[in-house]
C-alpha positions as CSV (number, residue, x, y, z in Angstrom):
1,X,82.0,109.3,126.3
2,X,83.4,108.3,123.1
3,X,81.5,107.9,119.6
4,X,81.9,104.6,117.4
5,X,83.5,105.2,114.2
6,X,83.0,102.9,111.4
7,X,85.5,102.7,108.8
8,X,84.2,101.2,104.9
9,X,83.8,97.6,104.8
10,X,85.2,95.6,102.2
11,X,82.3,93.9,100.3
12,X,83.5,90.7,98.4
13,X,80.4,88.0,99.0
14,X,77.7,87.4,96.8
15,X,75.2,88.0,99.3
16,X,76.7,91.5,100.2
17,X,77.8,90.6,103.4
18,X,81.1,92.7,104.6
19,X,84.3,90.5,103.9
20,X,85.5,92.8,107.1
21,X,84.4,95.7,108.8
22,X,86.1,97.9,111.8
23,X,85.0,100.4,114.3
24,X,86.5,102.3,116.7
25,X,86.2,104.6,119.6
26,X,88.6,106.5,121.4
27,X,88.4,106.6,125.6
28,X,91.2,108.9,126.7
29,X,94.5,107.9,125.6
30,X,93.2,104.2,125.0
31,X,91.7,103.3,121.1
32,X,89.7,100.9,121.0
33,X,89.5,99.0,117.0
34,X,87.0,95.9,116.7
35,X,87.7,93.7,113.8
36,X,85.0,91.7,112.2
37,X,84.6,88.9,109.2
38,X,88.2,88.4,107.1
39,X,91.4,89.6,107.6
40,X,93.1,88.8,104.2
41,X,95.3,89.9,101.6
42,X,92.4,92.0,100.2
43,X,91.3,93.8,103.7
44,X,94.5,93.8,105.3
45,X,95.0,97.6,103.8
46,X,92.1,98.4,105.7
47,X,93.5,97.8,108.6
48,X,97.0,99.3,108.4
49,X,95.3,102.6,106.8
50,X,92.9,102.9,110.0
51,X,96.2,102.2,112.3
52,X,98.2,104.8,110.6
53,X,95.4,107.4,111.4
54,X,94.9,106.3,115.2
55,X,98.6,106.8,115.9
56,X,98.7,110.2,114.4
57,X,96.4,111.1,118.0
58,X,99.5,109.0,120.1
59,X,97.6,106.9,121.9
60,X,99.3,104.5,125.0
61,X,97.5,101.5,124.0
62,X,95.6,100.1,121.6
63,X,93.3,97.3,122.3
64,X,92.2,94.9,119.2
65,X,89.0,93.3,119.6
66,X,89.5,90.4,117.2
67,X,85.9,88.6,118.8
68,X,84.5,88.4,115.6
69,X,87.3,88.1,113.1
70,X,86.4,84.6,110.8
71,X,89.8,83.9,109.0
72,X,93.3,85.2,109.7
73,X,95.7,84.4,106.9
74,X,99.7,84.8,106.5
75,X,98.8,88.3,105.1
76,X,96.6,88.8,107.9
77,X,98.9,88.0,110.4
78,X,101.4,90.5,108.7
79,X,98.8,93.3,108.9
80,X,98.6,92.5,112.9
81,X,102.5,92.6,113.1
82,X,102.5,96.2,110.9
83,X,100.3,97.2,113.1
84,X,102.0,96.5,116.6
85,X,105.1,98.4,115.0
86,X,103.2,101.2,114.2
87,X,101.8,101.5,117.3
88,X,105.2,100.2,119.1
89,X,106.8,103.6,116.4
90,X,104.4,106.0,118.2
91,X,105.2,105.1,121.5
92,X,101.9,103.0,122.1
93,X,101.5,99.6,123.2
94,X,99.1,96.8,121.3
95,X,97.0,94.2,123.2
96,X,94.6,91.8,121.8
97,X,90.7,91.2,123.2
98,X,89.4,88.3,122.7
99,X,90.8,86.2,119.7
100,X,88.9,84.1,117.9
101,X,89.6,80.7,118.1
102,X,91.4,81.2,114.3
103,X,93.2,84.0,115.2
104,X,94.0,82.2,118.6
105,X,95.0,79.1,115.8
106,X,97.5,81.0,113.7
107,X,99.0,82.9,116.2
108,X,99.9,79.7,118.2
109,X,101.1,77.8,114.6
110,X,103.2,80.4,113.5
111,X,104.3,80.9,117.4
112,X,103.8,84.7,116.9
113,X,101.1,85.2,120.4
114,X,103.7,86.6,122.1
115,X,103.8,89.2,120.1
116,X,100.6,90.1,121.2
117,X,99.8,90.4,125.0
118,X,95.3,89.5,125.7
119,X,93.3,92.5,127.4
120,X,91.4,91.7,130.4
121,X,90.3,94.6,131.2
122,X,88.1,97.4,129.7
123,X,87.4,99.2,127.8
C-alpha cells in the first residue's frame, strides 16, 4: 500500500485556488504523479523538480494522470517532453492517464501524442 504525497501547489488566483497541484504515490516499481489546474510557464518547475526526485528511486514506468489538468501551454508541453527524457534517461518508460480534452488538444496541434503512449490499466 502506497501513501499519497502531495508536493506544494503553486498559488496564483485571487480566490486562493492552486494554479496546479500534484500528488503521487509509488506502487512497486510503477509512480504514479496526478496533475491538477495549470501547467504553465510558472508551474512547469514544479513538475520537472518532482520528476527529477521520482527517477532518483528508478522506476519502470511512470504514469501521468493529466484528468484534471485545465490548460497546457507551449511551456507546458516542454515540461511533459523534459519529463519523458528524464524518465526515458533513467531507464523508465512514461504513459499518459487520462488527458484532458486540452491536453488531448495541444498534444494533437503540435502532433506531439505520440510521444506519449495512454494508460489503460491501473494503477
Amino acid at each position: 500500500m502506497s501513501t499519497p504525497q502531495l508536493f506544494p501547489p503553486v498559488t496564483g488566483h485571487a480566490d486562493g485556488e492552486p494554479l496546479l497541484s500534484l500528488e503521487w504515490t509509488n506502487h512497486g516499481t510503477v509512480t504514479v504523479i496526478r496533475i491538477s489546474g495549470e501547467l504553465d510557464m510558472s508551474s512547469t518547475p514544479l513538475l520537472t523538480d518532482l520528476v527529477e526526485a521520482v527517477v532518483g528511486s528508478r522506476p519502470t514506468r511512470v504514469v501521468v494522470d493529466m484528468a484534471n489538468v485545465r490548460f497546457l501551454c507551449a511551456a507546458g508541453l516542454r515540461a511533459l517532453i523534459q519529463t519523458r527524457d528524464m524518465i526515458i534517461a533513467a531507464g523508465g518508460r512514461l504513459v499518459l492517464r487520462a488527458p484532458s480534452r486540452p491536453t488531448r488538444r495541444i498534444l494533437a496541434i503540435i502532433r506531439t501524442e505520440c510521444l506519449f503512449p495512454h494508460a489503460v490499466d491501473s494503477p
